[in-house]
TITOR-193240 format. One line per 3 residues: number of its first residue (from 1); for each residue y, x, z of C-alpha. Coordinates in steps of 0.1 Angstrom, whole numbers, plus 5000, padded with zeros to 4 digits. Layout:
BEGIN
NUM = Y,X,Z | ...
***
This chain:
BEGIN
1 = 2859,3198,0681 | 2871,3214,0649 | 2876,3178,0633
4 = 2899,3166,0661 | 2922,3198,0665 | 2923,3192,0629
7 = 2938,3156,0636 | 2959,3167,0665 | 2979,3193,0643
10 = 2988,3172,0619 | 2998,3139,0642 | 3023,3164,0652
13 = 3035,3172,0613 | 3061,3150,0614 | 3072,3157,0649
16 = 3080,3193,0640 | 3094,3184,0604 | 3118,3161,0623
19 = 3126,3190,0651 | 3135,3216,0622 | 3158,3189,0602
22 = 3175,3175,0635 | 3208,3200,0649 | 3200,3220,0672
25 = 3218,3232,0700 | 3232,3265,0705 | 3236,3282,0736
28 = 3260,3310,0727 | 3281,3285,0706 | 3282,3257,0738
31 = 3286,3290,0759 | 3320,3299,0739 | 3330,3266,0735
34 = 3330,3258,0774 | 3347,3291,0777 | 3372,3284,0756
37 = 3382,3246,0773 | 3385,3269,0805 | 3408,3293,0789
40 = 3430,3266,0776 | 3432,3250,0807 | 3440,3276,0824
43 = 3474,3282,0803 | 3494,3245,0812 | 3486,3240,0848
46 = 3489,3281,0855 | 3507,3298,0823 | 3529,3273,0814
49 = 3539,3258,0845 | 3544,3295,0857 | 3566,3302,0826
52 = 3589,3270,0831 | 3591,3271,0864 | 3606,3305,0866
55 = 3634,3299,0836 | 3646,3267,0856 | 3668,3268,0887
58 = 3656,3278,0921 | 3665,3237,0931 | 3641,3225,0906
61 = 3614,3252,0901 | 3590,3230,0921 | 3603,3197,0901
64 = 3597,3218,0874 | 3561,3226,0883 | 3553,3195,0892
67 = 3564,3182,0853 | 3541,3204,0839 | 3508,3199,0863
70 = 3516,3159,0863 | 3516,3158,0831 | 3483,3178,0825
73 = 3463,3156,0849 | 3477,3123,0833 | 3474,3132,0801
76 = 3434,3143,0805 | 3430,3109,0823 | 3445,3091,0791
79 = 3425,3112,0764 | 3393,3100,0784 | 3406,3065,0785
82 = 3416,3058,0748 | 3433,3091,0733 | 3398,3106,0721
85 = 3390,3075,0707 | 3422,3074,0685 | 3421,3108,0682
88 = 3382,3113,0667 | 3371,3078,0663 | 3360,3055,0631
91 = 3380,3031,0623 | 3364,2999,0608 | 3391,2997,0588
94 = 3396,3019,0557 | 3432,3018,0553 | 3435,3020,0592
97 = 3418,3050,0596 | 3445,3068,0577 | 3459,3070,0610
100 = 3442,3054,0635 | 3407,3059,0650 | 3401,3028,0666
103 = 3394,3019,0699 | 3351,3025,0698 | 3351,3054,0720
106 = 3372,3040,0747 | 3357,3059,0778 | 3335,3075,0754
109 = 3314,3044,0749 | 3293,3053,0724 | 3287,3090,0733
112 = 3255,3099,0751 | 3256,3134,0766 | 3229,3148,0739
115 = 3249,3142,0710 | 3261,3170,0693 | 3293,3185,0678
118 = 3277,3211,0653 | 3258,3231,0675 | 3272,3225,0709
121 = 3277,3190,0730 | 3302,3165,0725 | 3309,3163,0758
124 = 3326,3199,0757 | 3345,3192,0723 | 3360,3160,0737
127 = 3370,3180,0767 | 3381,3206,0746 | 3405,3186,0727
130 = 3415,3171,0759 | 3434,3204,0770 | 3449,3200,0738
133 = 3467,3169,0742 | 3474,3175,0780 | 3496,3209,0772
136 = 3512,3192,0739 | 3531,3165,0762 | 3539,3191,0786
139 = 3556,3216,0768 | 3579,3185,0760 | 3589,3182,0798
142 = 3608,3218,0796 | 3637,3201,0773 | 3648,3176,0799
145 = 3640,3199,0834 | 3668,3195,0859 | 3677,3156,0853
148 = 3647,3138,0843 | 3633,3110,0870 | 3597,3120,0872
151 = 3586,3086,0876 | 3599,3077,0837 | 3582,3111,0830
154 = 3550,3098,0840 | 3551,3065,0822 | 3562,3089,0791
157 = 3535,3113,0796 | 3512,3079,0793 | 3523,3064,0766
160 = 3530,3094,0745 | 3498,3103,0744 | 3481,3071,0729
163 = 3518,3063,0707 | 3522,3095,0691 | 3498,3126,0701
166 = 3459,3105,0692 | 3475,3095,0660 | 3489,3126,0649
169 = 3460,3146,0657 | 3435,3123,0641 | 3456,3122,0606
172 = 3455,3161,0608 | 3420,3166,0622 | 3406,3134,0621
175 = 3381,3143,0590 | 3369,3122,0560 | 3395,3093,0553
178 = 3420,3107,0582 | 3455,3108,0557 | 3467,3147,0564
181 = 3429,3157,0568 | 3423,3142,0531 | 3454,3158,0520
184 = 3441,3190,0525 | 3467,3200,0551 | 3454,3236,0569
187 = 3461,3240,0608 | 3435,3253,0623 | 3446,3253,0665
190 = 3478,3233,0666 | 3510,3242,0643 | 3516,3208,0636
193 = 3495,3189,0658 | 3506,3207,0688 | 3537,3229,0685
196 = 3554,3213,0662 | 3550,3176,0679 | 3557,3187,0715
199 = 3587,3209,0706 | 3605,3183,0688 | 3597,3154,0714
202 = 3614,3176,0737 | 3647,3182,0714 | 3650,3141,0707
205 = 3646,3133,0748 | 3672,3161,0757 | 3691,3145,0736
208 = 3684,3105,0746 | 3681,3112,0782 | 3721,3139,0778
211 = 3731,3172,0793 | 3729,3178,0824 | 3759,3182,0848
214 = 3779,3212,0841 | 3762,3223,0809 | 3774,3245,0790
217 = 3798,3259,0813 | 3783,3260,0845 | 3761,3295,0850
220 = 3726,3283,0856 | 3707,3315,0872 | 3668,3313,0864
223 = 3642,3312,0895 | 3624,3342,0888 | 3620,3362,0854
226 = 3587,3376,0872 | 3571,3339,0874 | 3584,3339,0840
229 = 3566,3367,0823 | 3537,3359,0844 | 3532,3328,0827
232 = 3535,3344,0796 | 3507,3366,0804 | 3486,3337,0811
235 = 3493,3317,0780 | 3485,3350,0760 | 3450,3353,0782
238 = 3443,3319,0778 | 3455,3317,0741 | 3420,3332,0731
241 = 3404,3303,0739 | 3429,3282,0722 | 3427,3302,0685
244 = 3392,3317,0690 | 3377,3282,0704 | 3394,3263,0670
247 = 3366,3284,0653 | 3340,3260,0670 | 3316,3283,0681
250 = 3310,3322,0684 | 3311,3333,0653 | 3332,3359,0624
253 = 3359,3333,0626 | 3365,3333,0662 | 3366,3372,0658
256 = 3393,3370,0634 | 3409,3343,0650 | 3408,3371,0681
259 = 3427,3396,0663 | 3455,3375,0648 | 3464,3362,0675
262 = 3469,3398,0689 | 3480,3408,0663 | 3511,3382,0657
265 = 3518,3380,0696 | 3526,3420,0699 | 3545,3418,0667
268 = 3563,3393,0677 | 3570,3409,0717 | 3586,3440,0697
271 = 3606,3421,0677 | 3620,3398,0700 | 3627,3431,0724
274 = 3643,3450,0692 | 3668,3425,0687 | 3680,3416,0718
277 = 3686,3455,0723 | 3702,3457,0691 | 3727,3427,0694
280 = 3729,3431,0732 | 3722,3463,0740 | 3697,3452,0769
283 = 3660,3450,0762 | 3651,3421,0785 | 3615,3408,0802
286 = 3629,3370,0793 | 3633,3383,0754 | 3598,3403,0756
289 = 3581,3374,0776 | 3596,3346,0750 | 3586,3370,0719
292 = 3550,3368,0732 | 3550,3328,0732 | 3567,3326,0699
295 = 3541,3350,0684 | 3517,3330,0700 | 3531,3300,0687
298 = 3535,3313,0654 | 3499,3321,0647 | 3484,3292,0657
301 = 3478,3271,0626 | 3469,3309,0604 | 3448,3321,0631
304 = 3414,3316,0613 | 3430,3319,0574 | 3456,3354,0571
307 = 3447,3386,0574 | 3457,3411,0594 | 3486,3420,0574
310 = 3490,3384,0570 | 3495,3382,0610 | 3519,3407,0612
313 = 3544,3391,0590 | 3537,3354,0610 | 3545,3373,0643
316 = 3575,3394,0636 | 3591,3363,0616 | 3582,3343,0641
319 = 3597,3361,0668 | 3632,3358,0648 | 3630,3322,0641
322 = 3622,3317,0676 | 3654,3338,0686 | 3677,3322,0663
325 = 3667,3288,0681 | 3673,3301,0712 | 3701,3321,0710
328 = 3721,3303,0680 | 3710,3273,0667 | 3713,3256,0700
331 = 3752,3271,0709 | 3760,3259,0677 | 3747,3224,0679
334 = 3754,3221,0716 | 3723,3202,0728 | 3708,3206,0761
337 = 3673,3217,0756 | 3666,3234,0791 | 3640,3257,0784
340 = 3643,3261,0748 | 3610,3239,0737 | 3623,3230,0705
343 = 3633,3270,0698 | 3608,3283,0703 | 3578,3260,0703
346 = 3588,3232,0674 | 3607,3263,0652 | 3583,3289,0652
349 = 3556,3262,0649 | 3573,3253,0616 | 3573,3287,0601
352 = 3536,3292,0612 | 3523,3257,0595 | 3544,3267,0560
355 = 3529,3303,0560 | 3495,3291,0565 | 3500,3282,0532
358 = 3522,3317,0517 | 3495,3338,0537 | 3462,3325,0539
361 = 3432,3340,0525 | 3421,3332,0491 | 3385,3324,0501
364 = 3365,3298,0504 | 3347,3306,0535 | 3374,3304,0560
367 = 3393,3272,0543 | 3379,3244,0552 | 3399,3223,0528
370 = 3429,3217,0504 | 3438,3228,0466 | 3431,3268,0479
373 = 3397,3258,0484 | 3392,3233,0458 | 3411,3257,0427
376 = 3425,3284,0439 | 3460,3268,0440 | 3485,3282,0466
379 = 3515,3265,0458 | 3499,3229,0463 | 3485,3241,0492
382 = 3522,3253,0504 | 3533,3219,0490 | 3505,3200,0512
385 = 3517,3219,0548 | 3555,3212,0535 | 3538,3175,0533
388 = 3523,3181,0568 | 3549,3192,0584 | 3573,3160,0575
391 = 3547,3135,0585 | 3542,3152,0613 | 3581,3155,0622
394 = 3586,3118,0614 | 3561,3106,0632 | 3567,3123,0663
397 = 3604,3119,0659 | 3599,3077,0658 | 3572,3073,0683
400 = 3594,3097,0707 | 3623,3078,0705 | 3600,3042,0711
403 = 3583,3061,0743 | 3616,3066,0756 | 3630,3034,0756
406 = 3601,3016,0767 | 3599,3041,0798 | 3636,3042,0806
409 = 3627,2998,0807 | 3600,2998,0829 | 3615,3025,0856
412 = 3653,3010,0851 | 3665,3041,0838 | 3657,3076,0830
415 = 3682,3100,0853 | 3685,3106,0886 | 3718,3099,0903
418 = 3744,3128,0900 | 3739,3136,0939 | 3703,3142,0936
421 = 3707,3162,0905 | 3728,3183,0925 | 3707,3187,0956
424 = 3681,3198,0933 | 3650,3174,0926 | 3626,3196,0947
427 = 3643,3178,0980 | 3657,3146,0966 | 3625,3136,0941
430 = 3599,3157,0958 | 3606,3161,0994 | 3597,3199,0989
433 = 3610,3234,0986 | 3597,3256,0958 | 3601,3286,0988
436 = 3613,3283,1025 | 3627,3313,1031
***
């Protein structure tokens, strides 16, 4: 009896060997992790929507609406499809997967639903990332709200994601052999791959697709500041799942991705309040509500590398970057970006993906690559994010402009008629009223 329990342990040797080396699932990790995909979807098809929506014109809230939530379901359909692939995937070839992941994950062929992302499924990371790539191409659709068809929407909302979004996102995050990732370039929830690519896709269609009808001169009276704000308070909420999931699980990082992000957004909220009731002498919800998202914006790509102190300076210059957008830069230029996605989002965005570099912590725990963590060097690690941010620009500027064209061919334009735009494209696109009164 001895002689064969004797056998029987040590069949299993090897079997237990094997369970210690393989990854091992963690439930508080793949706990956080599915938290955090239902935070960030919660911000585009509730926050977001609700923030638009209520900047826009009472004729087009609905329009306006439906921009943001069509574009959110299309977008997630298209990351399963192919963007994932691109986004995540191998390339077979070396000098391909600079920028390109291939096509071996299309569907997520290839991925069984016990494989792993570190310690939680990959399942949960590819939906994760999903909500990622469905609110980048929607914060686009609030620079060309009130004149936009929504059928050439759609077909840009498609294509967008595969031309320019998978790429992008795999040459910052892609890992080993990806051309930003190798580079060293530091964003750890979206500076560059999200902010930075969605705000300036919406400045270069405002500016393809033209002003609309009476702009500048004719007084365009937002829905409801209310909605507005409201919004706001649900992109803040749902922010934590955007900063603190980018840590990958529940750990220190997450915590101090937490606190940034709270701490940048309030700084930024005062600041944006203080100088509106400086210059204007009225402290406003709009300039509170819009602080908020530019702190938020701001922070993004330092959340899990500054300090504290560190956040507080993001925010607050964040917050004035963000007003100078809104409030000059776009007078001065004269283009028509309805609801200020390029100030705000592509702007502060900017500032946050170069002070990742002036700001971040000196330490090799929280850096997860570059010369910082290689040698200690900050100013080729501010050079690398100046590198980041041009590619990124470049990139998103090109494949923008080739989206646009290629949708305007295929739905024979991309306006509506003058008469609809002035009937409001709730009735004359949608059939609907945002509220029958």
């Amino acid at each position: 009896m001895k002689f064969k329990l004797f056998t029987l342990l040590a069949s299993l040797l090897p079997i237990a060997a094997f369970a210690e080396e393989a990854p091992k699932i963690d439930s508080g990790d793949t706990a956080w992790m599915m938290m955090s995909t239902a935070l960030v979807l919660l911000m585009t098809p509730a926050g977001l929507a609700l923030f638009y929506a209520g900047m826009t014109r009472t004729k087009n809230a609905l329009n306006t609406f439906a921009m943001v939530m069509g574009a959110f379901v299309l977008a997630m359909v298209v990351w399963i499809v192919a963007g994932y692939s691109i986004a995540f995937g191998t390339s077979e070839s070396a000098a391909l997967q600079n920028v390109f992941g291939g096509f071996g994950n299309v569907l997520l062929s290839g991925i069984k639903w016990t494989d792993l992302s570190g310690t939680y499924p990959t399942y949960v990371f590819v939906a994760f990332q999903g909500t990622f790539a469905a609110i980048t191409v929607a914060i686009a659709s609030g620079s060309v709200i009130g004149r936009m068809k929504f059928s050439t929407w759609m077909v840009i909302v498609a294509l967008w994601g595969l031309i320019v979004y998978a790429p992008i996102t795999h040459m910052v995050w892609g890992g080993e052999g990806a051309y930003l990732f190798d580079a060293g370039a530091l964003d750890f929830a979206g500076g560059t791959v999200v902010h930075m690519n969605g705000g300036l896709a919406g400045l270069v269609l405002a500016i393809l697709v033209g002003k609309r009808h009476g702009y500048p001169k004719q007084a365009m009276m937002p829905f409801s500041i209310l909605l507005t704000a409201a919004g706001a308070a649900l992109l803040w909420f749902g922010w934590y799942g955007f900063n603190g999931g980018s840590a990958f699980g529940a750990n220190a990082i997450a915590g101090l991705a937490v606190l940034t992000t709270t701490v940048a957004t309030a700084a930024a909220g005062v600041t944006w309040l203080l100088i509106e009731w400086i210059i204007f002498k009225k402290p406003t919800l709009l300039g509170i509500a819009s602080g908020i998202v530019a702190g938020l914006v701001a922070i993004t790509p330092a959340a899990g590398f500054v300090s504290v102190g560190g956040a507080f300076i993001v925010g607050i210059i964040g917050a004035i970057i963000g007003f100078f957008g809104v409030v000059v830069l776009k007078k001065k230029l004269g283009y028509d970006d309805s609801l200020d996605a390029f100030g705000i989002h592509f702007l502060a965005g900017l500032w946050g993906a170069i002070a990742t570099g002036i700001l971040a912590l000196n330490d090799k725990d929280l850096l997860w690559d570059g010369p910082m963590k290689e040698s200690g060097d900050r100013m080729g690690q501010i050079m690398v994010q100046f590198q980041s941010v041009l590619v990124v620009g470049a990139w998103t500027l090109i494949g923008t402009i080739i989206v646009y064209y290629i949708a305007t061919l295929i739905t024979s334009g991309s306006r509506v008629d003058q008469d609809e735009e002035e009937m409001g494209l709730d009735e004359s696109v949608h059939g609907e009223k945002a509220v029958n009164l």
